[in-house]
N, C-alpha and C positions, 0 to 999 in steps of 0.2 A: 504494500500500500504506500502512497504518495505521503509524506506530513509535511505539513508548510509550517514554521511557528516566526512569528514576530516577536521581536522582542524593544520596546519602544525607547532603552538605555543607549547613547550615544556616549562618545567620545570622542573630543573634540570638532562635534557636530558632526561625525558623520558614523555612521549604523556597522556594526561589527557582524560578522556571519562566517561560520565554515562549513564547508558540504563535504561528506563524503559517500560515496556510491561506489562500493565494491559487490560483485557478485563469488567471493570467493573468500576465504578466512588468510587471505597473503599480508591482509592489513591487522594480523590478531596480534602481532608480537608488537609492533609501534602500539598499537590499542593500549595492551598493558601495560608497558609501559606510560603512558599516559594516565592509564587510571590512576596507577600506581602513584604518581607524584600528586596528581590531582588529591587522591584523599590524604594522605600524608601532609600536603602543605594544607586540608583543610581543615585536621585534627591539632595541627600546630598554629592552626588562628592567622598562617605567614600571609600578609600582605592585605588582610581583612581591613584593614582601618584605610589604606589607599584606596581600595574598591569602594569604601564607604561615602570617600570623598566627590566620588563622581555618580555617586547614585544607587550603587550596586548593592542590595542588603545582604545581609547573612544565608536570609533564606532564599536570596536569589543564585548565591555558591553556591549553598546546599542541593538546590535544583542541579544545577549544574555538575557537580559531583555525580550526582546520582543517573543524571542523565548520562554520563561519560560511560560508566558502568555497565550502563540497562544496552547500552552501542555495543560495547563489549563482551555483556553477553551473549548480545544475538547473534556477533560476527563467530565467536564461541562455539554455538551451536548449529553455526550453519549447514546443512549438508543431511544432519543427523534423523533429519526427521521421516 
């Protein structure tokens, strides 16, 4: 399925976005690692108070973590079904 998601936080007036679209699990190892630092600097609070200064709340990481994850499980799982 298609998901479109907007997100209305800019930075320095202009709108942040990354796509990815693989059909295959070649992108699981960059994934993880990604996760990986993604929850790590989010259990260590790293850089929470800069994001804060441009709008970004806690729970807007939080999404974001999580979202990293839920990408990674699925590339994870690909195939297996």
């Amino acid at each position: 399925p298609l998901q479109v998601h907007l997100d209305q936080h800019q930075y320095q007036g202009n709108f942040r976005s990354l796509g990815l679209a693989v059909n295959s699990q070649a992108c699981l190892h960059p994934l993880d690692a990604v996760a990986c630092k993604a929850t790590a600097m989010w259990r260590s609070r790293a850089y929470v108070h800069q994001y804060e200064e441009y709008g970004i709340s806690v729970e807007d990481l939080a999404e974001v973590v999580v979202g990293v994850e839920v990408i990674r499980s699925s590339y994870a799982t690909l195939g297996r079904e």
